[in-house]
C-alpha positions as CSV (number, residue, x, y, z in Angstrom):
1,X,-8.2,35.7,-3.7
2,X,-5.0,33.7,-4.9
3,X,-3.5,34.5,-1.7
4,X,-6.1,33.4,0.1
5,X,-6.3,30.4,-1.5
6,X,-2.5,29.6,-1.3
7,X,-2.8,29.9,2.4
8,X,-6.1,27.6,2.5
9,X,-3.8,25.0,0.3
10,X,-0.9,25.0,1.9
11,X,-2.6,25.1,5.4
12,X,-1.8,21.5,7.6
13,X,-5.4,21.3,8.1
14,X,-6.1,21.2,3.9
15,X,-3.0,18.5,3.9
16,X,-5.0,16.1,6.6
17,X,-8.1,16.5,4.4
18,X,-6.7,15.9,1.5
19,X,-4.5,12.2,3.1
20,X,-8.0,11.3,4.3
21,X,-9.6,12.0,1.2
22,X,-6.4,10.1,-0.4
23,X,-7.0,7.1,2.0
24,X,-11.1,6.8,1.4
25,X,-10.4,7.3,-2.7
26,X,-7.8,3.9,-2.5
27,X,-11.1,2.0,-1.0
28,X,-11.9,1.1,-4.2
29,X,-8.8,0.1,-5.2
30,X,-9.0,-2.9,-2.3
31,X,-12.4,-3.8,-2.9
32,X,-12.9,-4.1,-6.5
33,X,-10.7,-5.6,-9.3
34,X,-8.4,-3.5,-11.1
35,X,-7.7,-3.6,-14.9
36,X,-4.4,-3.3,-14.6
37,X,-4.0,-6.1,-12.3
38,X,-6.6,-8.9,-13.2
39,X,-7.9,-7.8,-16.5
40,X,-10.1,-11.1,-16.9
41,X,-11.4,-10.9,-13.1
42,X,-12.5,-7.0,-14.2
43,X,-14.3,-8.2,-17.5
44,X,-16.2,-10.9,-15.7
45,X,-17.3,-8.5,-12.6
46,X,-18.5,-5.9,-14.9
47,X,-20.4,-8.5,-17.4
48,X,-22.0,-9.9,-13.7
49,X,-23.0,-6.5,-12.2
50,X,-24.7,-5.3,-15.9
51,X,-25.8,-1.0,-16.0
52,X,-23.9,-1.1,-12.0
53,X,-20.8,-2.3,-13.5
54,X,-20.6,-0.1,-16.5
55,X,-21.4,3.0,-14.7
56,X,-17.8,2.0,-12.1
57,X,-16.4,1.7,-15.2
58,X,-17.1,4.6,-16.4
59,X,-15.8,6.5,-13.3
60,X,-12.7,4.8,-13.1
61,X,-13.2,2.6,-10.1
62,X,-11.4,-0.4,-11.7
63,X,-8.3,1.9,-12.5
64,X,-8.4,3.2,-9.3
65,X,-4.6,4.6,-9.2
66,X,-4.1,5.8,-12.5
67,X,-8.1,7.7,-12.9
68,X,-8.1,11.5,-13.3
69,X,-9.7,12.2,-10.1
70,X,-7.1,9.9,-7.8
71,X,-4.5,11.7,-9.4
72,X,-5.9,14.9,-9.0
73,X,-6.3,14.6,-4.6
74,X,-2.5,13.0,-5.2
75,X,-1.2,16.5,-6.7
76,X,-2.9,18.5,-4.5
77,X,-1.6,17.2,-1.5
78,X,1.7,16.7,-2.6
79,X,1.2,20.8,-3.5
80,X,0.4,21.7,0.5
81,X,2.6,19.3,1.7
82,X,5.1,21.1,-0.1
83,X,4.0,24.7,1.2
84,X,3.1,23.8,4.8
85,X,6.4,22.0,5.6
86,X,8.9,24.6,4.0
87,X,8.1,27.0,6.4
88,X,7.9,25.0,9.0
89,X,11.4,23.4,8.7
90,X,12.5,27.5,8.7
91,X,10.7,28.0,12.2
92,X,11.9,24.9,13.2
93,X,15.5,25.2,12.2
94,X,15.4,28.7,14.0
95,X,14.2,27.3,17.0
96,X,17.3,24.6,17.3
97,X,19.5,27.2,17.2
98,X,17.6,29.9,19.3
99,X,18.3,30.0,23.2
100,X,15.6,29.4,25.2
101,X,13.2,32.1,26.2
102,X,14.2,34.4,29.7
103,X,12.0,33.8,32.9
104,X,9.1,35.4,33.2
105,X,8.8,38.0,35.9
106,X,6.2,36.1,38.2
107,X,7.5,32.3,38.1
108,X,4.1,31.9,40.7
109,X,1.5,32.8,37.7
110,X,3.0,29.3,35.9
111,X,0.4,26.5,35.7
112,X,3.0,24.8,37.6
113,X,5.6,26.8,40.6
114,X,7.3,26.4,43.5
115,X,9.3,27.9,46.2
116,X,12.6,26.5,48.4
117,X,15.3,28.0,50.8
118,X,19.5,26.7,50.0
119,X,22.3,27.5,52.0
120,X,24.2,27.6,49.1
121,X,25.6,30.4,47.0
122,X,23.4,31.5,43.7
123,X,26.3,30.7,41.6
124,X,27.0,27.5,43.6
125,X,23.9,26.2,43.1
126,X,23.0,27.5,39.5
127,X,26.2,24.9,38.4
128,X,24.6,22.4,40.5
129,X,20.9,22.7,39.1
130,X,22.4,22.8,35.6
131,X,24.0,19.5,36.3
132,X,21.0,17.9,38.0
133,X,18.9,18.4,34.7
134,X,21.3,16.6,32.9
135,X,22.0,16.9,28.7
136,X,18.2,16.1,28.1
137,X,17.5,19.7,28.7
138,X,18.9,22.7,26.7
139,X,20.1,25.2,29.8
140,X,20.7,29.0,29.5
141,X,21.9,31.3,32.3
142,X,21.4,34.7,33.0
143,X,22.1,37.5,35.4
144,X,19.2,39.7,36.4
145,X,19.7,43.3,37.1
146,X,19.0,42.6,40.8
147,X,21.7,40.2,40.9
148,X,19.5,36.7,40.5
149,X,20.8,33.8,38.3
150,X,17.8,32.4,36.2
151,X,18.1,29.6,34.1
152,X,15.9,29.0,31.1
153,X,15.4,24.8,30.3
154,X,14.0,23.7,27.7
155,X,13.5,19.7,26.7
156,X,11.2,17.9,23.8
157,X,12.5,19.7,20.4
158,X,12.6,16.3,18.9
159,X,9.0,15.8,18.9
160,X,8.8,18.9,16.2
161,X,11.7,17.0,14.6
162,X,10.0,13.6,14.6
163,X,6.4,15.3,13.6
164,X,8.8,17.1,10.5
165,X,10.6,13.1,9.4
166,X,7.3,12.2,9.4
167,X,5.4,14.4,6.8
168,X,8.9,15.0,4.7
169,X,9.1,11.1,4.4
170,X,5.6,11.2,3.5
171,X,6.1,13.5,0.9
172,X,8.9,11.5,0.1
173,X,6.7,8.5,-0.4
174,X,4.5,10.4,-2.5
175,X,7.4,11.4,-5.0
176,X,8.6,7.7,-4.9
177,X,5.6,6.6,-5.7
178,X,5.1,8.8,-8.6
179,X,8.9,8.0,-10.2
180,X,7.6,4.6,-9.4
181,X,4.9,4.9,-11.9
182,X,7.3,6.0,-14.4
183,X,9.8,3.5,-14.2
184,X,7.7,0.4,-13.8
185,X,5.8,-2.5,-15.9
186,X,3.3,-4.9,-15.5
187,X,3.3,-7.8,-17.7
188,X,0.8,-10.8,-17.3
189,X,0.8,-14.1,-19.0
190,X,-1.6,-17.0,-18.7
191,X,0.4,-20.3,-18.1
192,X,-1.4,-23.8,-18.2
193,X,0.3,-26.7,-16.2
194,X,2.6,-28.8,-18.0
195,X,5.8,-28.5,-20.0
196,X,6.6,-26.0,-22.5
197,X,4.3,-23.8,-21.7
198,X,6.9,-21.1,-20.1
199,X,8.0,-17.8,-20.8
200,X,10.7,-15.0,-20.6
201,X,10.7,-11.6,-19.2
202,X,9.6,-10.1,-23.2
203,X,7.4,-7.9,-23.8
204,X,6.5,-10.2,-27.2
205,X,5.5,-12.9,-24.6
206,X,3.2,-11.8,-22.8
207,X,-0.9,-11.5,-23.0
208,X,-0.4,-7.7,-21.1
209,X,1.8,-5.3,-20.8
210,X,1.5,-1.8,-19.4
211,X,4.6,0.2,-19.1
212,X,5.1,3.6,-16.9
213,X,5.7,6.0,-19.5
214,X,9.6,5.5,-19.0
215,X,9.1,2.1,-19.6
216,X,7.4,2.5,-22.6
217,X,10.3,4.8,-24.2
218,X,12.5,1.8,-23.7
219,X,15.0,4.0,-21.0
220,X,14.8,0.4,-19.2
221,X,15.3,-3.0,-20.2
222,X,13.2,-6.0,-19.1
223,X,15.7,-8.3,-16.9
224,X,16.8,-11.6,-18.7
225,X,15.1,-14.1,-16.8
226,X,12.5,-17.2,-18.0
227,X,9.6,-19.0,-16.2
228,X,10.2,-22.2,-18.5
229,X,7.2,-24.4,-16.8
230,X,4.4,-24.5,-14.3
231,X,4.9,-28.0,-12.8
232,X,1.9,-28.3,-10.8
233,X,-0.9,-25.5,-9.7
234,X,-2.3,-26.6,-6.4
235,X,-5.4,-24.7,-5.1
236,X,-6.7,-25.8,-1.5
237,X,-10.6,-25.0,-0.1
238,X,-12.2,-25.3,3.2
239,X,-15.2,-27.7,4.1
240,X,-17.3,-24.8,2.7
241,X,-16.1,-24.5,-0.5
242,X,-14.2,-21.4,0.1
243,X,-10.1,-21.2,-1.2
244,X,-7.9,-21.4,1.5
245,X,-4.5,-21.9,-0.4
246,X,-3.6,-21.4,-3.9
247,X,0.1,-22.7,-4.7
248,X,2.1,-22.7,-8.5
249,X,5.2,-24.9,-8.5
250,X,7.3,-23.6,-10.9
251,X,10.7,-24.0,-13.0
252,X,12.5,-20.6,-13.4
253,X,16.3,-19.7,-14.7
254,X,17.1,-16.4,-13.2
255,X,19.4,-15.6,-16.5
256,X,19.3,-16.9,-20.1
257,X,22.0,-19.1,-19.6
258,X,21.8,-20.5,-15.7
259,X,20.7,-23.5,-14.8
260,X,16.7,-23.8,-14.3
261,X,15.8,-23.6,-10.5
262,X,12.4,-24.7,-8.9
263,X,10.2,-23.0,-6.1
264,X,6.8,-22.4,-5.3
265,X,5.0,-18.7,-5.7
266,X,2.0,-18.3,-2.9
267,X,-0.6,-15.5,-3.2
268,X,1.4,-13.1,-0.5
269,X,4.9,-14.7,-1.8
270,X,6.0,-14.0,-4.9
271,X,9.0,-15.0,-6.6
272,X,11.9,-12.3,-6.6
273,X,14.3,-12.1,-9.3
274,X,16.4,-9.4,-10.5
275,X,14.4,-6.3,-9.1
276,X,11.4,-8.0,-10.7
277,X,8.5,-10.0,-8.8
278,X,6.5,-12.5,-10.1
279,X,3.1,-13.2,-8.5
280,X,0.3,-15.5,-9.0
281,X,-2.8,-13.2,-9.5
282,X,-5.7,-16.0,-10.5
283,X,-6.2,-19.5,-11.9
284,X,-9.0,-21.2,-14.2
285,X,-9.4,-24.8,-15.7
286,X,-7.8,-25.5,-19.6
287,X,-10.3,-27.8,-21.1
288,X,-8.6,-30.3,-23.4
289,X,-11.0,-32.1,-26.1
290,X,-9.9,-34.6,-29.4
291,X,-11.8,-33.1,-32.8
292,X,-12.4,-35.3,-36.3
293,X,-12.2,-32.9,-38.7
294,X,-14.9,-33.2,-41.9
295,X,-12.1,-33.9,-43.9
296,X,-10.8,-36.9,-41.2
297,X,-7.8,-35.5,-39.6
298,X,-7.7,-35.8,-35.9
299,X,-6.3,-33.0,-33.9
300,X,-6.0,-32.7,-30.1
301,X,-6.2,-29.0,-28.4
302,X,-6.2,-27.5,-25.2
303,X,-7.7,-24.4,-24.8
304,X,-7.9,-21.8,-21.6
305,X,-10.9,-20.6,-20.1
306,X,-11.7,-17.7,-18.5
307,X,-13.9,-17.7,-15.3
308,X,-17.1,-15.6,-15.6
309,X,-18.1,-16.0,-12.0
310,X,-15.0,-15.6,-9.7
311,X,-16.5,-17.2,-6.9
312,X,-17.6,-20.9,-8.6
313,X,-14.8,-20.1,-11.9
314,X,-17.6,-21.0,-14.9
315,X,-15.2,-20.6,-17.0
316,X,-16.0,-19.2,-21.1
317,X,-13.7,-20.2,-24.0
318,X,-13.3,-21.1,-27.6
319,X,-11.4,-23.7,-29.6
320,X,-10.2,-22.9,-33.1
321,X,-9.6,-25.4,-35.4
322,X,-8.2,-25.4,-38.8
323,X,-9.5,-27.4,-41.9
324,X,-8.1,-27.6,-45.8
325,X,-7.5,-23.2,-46.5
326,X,-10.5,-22.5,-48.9
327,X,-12.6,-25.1,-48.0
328,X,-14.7,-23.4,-45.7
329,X,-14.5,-26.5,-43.7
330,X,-13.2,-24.9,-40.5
331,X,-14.4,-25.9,-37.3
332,X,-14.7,-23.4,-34.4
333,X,-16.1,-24.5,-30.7
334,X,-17.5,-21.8,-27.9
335,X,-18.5,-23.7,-24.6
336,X,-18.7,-23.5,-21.2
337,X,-16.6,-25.1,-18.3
338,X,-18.5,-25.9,-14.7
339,X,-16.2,-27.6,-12.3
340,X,-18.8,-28.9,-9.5
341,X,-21.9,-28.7,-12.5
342,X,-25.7,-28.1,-11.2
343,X,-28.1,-28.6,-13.8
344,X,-30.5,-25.4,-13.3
345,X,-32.7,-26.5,-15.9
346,X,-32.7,-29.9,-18.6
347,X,-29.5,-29.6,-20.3
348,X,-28.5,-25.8,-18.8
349,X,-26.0,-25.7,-16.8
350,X,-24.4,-23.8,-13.7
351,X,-21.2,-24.5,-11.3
352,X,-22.1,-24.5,-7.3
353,X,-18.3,-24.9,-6.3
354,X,-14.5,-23.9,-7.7
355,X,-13.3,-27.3,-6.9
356,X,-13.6,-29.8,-9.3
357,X,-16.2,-32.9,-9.0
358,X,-17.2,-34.4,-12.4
359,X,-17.1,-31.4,-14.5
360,X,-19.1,-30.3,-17.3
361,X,-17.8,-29.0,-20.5
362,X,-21.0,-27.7,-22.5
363,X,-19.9,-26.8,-26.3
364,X,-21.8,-25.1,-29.5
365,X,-19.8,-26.5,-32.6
366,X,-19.7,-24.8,-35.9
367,X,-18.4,-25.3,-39.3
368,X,-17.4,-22.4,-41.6
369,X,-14.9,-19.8,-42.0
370,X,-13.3,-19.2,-38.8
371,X,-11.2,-16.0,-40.4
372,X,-14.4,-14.5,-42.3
373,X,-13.5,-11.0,-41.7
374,X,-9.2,-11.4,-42.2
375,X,-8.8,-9.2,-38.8
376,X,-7.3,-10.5,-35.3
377,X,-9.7,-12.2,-33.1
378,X,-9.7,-12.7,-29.5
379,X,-8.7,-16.3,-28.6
380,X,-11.6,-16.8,-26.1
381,X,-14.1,-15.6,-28.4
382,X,-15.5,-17.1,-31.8
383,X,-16.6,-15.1,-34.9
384,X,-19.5,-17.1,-36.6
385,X,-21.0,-15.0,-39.0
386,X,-19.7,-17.3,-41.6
387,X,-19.9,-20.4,-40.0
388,X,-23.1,-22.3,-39.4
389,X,-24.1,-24.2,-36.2
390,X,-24.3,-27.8,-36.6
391,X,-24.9,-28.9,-32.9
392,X,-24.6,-27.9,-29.2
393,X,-24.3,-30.9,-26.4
394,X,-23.0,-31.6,-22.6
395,X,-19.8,-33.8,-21.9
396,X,-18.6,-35.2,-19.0
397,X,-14.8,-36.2,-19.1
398,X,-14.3,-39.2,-21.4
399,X,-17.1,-38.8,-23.7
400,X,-17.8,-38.6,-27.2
401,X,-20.4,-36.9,-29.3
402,X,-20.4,-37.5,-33.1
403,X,-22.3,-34.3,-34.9
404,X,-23.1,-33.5,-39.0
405,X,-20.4,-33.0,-41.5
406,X,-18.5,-36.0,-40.0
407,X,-17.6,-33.8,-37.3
408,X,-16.9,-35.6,-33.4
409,X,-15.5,-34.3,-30.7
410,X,-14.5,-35.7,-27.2
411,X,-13.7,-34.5,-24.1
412,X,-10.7,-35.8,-22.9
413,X,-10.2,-33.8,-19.5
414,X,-8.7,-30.5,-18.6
415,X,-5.5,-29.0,-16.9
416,X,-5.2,-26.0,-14.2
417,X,-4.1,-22.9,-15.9
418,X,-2.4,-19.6,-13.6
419,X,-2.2,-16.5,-14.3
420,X,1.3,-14.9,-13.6
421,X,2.0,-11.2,-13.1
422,X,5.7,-9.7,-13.6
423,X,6.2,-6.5,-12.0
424,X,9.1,-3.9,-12.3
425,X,9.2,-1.0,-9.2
426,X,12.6,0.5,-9.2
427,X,11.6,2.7,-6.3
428,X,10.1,-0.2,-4.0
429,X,13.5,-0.4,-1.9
430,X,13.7,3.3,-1.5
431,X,9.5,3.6,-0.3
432,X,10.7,0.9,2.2
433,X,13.1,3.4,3.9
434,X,10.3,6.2,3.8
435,X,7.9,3.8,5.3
436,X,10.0,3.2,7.7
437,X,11.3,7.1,8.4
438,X,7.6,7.3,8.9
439,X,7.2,5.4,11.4
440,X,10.3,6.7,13.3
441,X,8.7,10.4,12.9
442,X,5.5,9.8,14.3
443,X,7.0,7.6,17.6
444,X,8.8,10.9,18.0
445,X,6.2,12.5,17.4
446,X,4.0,11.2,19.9
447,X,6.5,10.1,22.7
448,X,8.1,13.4,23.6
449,X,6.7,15.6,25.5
450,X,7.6,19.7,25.0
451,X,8.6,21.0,28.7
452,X,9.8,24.0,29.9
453,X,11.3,25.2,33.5
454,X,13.0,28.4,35.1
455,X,14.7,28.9,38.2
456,X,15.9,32.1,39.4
457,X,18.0,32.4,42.1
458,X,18.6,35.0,44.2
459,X,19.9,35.8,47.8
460,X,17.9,36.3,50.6
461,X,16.6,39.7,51.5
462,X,17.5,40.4,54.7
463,X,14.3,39.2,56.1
464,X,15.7,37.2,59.5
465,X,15.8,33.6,57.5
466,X,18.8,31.3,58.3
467,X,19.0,31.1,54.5
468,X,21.0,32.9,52.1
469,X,19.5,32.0,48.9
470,X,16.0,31.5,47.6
471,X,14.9,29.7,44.6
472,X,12.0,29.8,42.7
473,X,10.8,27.6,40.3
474,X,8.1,27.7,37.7
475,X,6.9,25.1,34.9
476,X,5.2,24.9,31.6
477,X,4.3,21.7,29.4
478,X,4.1,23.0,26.1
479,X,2.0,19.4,25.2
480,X,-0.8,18.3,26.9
481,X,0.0,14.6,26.7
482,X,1.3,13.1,30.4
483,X,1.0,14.6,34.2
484,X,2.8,17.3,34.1
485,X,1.9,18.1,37.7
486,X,3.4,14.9,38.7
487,X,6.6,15.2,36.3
488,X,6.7,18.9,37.6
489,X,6.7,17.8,41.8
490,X,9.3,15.2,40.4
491,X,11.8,17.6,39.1
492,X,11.3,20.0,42.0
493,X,12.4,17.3,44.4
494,X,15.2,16.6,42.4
495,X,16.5,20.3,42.3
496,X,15.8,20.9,45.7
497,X,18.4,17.4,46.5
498,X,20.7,19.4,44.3
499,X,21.8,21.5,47.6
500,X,21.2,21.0,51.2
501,X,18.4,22.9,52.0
502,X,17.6,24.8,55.4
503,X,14.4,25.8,55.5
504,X,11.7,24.9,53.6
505,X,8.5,27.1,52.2
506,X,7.2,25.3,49.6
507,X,3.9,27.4,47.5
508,X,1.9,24.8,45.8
509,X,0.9,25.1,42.1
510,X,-1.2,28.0,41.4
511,X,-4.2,25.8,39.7
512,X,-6.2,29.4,39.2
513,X,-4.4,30.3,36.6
514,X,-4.4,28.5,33.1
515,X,-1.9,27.2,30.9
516,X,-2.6,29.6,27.9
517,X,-2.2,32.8,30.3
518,X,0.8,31.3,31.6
519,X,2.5,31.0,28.2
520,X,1.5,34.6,27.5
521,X,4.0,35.4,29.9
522,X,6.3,34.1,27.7
């Protein structure tokens, strides 16, 4: 039963099953947002989608590539790969090396044969057919006990070769891909436009980080370079509404101590530096709002917030504000952002649009203890069970709203925020080479064609013809792709121009009998 089950696994047939089922289970992966790549985006679709989106969860369809299921079809094909190509590769290399096989007795059973009259010598003319097939073909000569030269051609080996480069770069791929995982590191930070608002490559300075396991043991260090400001965030939409460009000008230093640069990362062009890339994976709006205090102070913040609908960006968030320590006189804000507001209902609000037409910033303020509990807190999210509400209102850019406790707050505008991804692939440059092996092996592949031909060549038999020496020719295509009948008549002509022939008797192909009882006489 093991047995049995090896040769099922290692089987080509099991391996193309298992690269389609590879290929259908990274669907997902395209379609929906992945944690590890857009955490906010994956929160926001799951909270849209309710029971739907907590059963994908579940199943790991927003961790496609590291789930237990994609990794088990990823092992098990790298498994057969392994044990279909090894002996493959044997037969293969045996067959490089192996002459090719003697003529069969009855060249006139081939799919493809022929039959012509030379005045030349068999050994005359056996130097000059060799030399008319040219280096393409792999040419062995033999003597016949009745005297007749044969020679056994042979041309295409490289389409075995190319069909081999292909699955061992493949498999190649699949290895790279997994040291890949290993090695790399994914670190996202959330940058809102204006100065001072950079970062370096740090692990301490960023909102995510998820490190191959490598990674993780510190066996690599994080390159030494700084994002120190996101100058302008430009995003672009069509007449619709829908995004058709989405720009971040930045200010970079590619070491600690170089002199800052400037350049502009695009969704499908990210900045390269020092084996790392950093790409711009999402943007939202940074509400910024003056607060009076209840004890008087003024303070100015500027808060980011996160898009709950991806396709309008309503955006969620929280401002945090710090009164007297012990005085329970905290103040702490939860609101809503809608850049192109509709009001659904009186004083509810919705966004129709992602661009940005006399916004809306809806807030719920509170006054209390905003640390209640002493443990860490999300910064989009507001703990209230010690704080008391003391009014919720709607403000348009500019304006001012003065609530109880001698609390006011105004909303003084907002500033695009993006969201930056650094990632860390060691083995990117060598996946590049597979990709392209890849390639190479499968034009191979699929542009050579296997053919075999045999002559033999033997003198005349004392039957009254003028000539001394008859050849016979007979061909196989060991591929079905092309004409062979055509390429056969072709190379026929061309060996009979090899000598000067005298008389002609040319037997057409012998279409009765088929190509698999032809190679049985192999």
């Amino acid at each position: 039963m093991l047995r049995t089950a090896w040769r099922r696994l290692t089987s080509m047939r099991t391996a193309l099953i298992l690269l389609f089922l590879l290929a259908v289970a990274a669907v997902p992966g395209s379609l929906l947002p992945q944690r590890p790549l857009n955490p906010s985006k994956t929160s926001s679709y799951i909270r849209s989608h309710g029971s739907w989106g907590t059963f994908l969860d579940r199943i790991g369809m927003f961790d496609v590539f590291g789930s237990v299921w994609f990794a088990a079809i990823y092992l098990l094909l790298f498994i057969s790969l392994v044990g279909c190509l090894i002996p493959r590769i044997k037969v293969h290399a045996r067959a490089m090396v192996r002459k090719p096989l003697p003529a069969p007795r009855h060249l006139s059973k081939l799919p493809e044969s022929a039959r012509f009259e030379i005045a030349d010598e068999p050994a005359v003319y056996a130097a000059a057919a060799r030399e008319a097939l040219g280096r393409r073909w792999r040419v062995t000569e033999r003597t016949e006990g009745t005297g007749a030269i044969t020679l056994s051609a042979e041309k295409g080996y490289s389409r075995e070769t190319g069909n081999l480069i292909f699955h061992v770069a493949l498999l190649a791929a699949l290895l790279l891909i997994a040291i890949g995982r290993l090695y790399s590191y994914q670190g996202t930070r959330i940058v809102t436009q204006g100065a001072g608002q950079g970062f370096c490559n740090t692990i301490s300075q960023y909102d995510s980080w998820q490190p191959g396991r490598f990674a993780a043991e510190g066996k690599i260090s994080p390159a030494p370079f700084c994002i120190d400001e996101l100058s302008k965030f430009t995003a672009t939409y069509g007449a619709s509404g829908e995004p058709t460009e989405f720009a971040a000008d930045v200010t970079y230093r590619p070491t600690l101590g170089s002199a800052a640069r400037r350049t502009t990362i695009t969704v499908n062009h990210p900045l390269r530096l020092e084996g790392d890339r950093v790409y711009l994976i999402g943007h939202g709006f940074a509400p910024s709002i003056t607060v009076r205090m209840p004890d008087g102070k003024v303070v100015h913040d500027n808060q980011v917030f996160v898009p709950t609908n991806a396709t309008t960006l309503y955006s969620e968030g929280a401002f945090k504000e710090q009164g007297i320590p012990g005085a329970n006189k905290d103040v702490g804000i939860t609101g809503f952002f809608a850049p192109t507001p509709v009001e659904t209902s009186p004083g509810v609000f919705t966004s129709s649009s992602p661009k940005v037409d006399n916004p809306v910033l809806g807030i719920f303020v509170y006054v209390g203890d905003l640390n209640a509990n002493g443990q860490p807190q999300s910064v989009y999210t507001l703990d209230t069970t010690k704080m008391k509400k003391i009014g919720a209102v709607n403000l348009r850019q500019g304006e001012t709203r003065k609530l109880s406790n001698g609390v006011q707050v105004t909303f003084d505008g907002w500033v695009p925020w993006a969201s930056l991804q650094v990632s860390h692939d060691p083995a990117q440059g060598y996946l590049l080479v597979a990709a392209v092996a890849m390639v190479i092996g499968l034009f191979g592949s699929l542009g050579v064609r296997r053919r075999r031909l045999w002559l033999r060549i033997a003198p005349a038999r004392g039957d009254g013809g003028s000539s001394p020496t008859v050849v016979d020719v007979g061909g196989l295509a060991r591929s079905d792709s092309g004409n062979f009948t055509a390429e056969f008549a072709a190379w026929q002509e061309r060996l009979r121009q090899a000598a000067t022939p005298t008389q002609e008797m040319v037997t057409g192909s012998q279409g009765a009998v088929s190509q698999g009882a032809g190679a049985g006489k192999d």
